[in-house]
Each structure stands twice: as C-alpha cells, then as structure tokens.
N, C-alpha and C positions, 0 to 999 in steps of 0.2 A: 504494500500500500504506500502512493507517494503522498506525504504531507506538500502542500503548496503553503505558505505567508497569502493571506487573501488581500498584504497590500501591493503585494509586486505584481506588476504588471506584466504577465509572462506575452502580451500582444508587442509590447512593447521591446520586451527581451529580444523576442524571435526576428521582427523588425532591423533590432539591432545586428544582430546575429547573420542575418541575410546580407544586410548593408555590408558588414566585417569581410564578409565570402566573397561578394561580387568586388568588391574593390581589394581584396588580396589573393585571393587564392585562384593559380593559374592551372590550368591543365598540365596533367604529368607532362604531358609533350614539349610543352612551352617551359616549363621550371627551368632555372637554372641548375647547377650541380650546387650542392653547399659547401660552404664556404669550409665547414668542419670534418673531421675524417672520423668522428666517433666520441663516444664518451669516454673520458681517460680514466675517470674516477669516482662516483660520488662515496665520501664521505659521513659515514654514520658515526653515533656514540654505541660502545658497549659497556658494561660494567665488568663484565670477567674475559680475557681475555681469550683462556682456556675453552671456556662454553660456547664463545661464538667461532671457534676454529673448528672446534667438534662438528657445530651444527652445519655450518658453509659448506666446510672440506667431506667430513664424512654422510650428512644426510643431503646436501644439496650437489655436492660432487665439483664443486669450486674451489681448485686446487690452491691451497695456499701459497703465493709467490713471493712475498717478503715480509719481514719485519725489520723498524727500525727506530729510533726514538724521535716522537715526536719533534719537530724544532722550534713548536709556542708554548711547550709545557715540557719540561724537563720533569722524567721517570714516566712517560707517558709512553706507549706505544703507540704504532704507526702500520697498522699491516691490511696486507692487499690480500684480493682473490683474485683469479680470472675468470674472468665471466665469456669469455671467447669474445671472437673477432678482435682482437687488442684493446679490451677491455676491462676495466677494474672495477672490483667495490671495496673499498677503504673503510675502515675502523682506528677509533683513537677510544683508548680507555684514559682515565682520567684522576688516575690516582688522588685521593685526599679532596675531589670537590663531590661539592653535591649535585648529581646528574642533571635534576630535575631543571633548574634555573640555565645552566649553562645550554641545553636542550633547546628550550624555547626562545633563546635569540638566536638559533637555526634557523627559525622560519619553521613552515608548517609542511611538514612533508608529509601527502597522503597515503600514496604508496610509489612503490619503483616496482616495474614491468621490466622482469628482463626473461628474452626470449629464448626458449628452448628449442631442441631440434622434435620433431612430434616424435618420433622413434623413443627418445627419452625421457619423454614426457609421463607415461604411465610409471616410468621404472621411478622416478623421482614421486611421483604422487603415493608409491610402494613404500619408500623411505621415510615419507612423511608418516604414514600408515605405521610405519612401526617405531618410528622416534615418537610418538603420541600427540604431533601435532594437528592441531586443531584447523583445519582450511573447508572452504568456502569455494564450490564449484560453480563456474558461472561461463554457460554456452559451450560447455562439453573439452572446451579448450583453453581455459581461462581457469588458475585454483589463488587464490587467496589467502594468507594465512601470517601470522606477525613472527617476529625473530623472536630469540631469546629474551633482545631488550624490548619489542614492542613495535618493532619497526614493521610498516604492512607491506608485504612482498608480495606483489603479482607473479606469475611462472605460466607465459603463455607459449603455448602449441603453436608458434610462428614462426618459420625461418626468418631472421632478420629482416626487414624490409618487406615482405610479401606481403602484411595487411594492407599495408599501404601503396603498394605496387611501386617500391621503390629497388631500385637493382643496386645489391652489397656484393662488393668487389672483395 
C-alpha cells in the first residue's frame, strides 16, 4: 500500500518530471560516452572490522583486496573489496568514536545496487540463506537486505549496463 502526503501535488510532480526528461534525457543513440570509467569506490562505516570481511568476502564472495590505515583518522582502517569490472567498496572502522553522529554527516545513503552476473545470483541468494540474512525479493531479480552495520544493499541479476542498455567494455 503506497501512502501519498494529500498536500503534494503529484500532477505537478509528474509535470515536473516530464519537463526534467524532455529537456535532458537523449536517446541511447544520440548520448555521448561518459565522461567516467566507473565507480572506484564508495565508502561505508563498519564497526568490526572482522564481521564485515567475513560477510563481503565469505557470504557475498567480494574478495578482499586491501587494507590500510586510514589517512583522516589514525588507528583507523581503510579496506576494499572488488566488486568486479574495476571496482571497489570501501570500509573505515573508527576506533574510539561514536558511529552514530559521524554516520549522519555522510548524507543519507538509501541503498547501493551492485550488479551480479545472473549465473551467480541464486548461488549468492544460497549464502545469504545460510549466513541468516534477512533480504527482501523484488521482480525475481532484484534481493535487498542490510550489512552487518545496517547499510541497505541491493544485489541485482544484471550484467553491468544491460538494464539500461548501456555497453560495458
């Protein structure tokens, strides 16, 4: 069931929303290439370091590729996963602060989508299944579910670029 605010104006939304499309958004054909070659990193908070390398590397199968000490917080670690195509996800633990506060001038991160090959999609959804997490299925190809620290991870059934009909080199 969707709740709507009975003072927003969703005529007005959509309106809006049209205008956005027609004056930006070109035909695959016409786009240019982008300016960026992929996401290098985004950076999350953990509290244990151990717990989120368990979960990434052994239940999500994102191999651990480094660790190092943070350089805005000393005793702080710094460590990545691959997420394929040359891609990262980054963790900083944060010895001695209080999560909570330092979190929220992050900004508000809803969730991160990062795509799977559909081949391994069921076998990851199996891992989930037996590490006890909790996820949320959505159009058969799409599961949902939070990290260790809370963080909401999408894990969808799309080779790179193909929802979008985008070609990954």
């Amino acid at each position: 069931m969707t709740q709507t605010d009975p003072q927003i104006d969703l005529a007005a939304i959509e309106r809006e929303r049209q205008r956005i499309r027609a004056t930006y958004l070109q035909p695959i054909e016409d786009r240019p290439a982008s300016a960026a070659r992929g996401l290098h990193h985004t950076a999350l908070i953990c509290a244990d370091v151990e717990r989120t390398v368990r979960f990434y590397q052994e239940v999500l199968e994102f191999p651990l590729t480094e660790i190092v000490e943070n350089r805005d917080y000393q005793g702080s670690n710094h460590f990545f996963f691959d997420i394929g195509n040359g891609n990262l996800l980054a963790f900083f633990d944060l010895p001695g602060l209080d999560l909570g506060p330092y979190a929220e001038v992050l900004g508000g991160l809803h969730h991160m989508a990062i795509s799977v090959e559909p081949g391994r999609w069921d076998r990851l959804r199996s891992n989930l299944d037996t590490a006890g997490v909790d996820y949320q299925l959505e159009s058969g190809t799409s599961m949902y579910f939070r990290d260790p620290d809370g963080a909401r991870i999408e894990l969808i059934s799309d080779p790179l670029g193909e929802m979008y009909g985008l070609t990954v080199l």
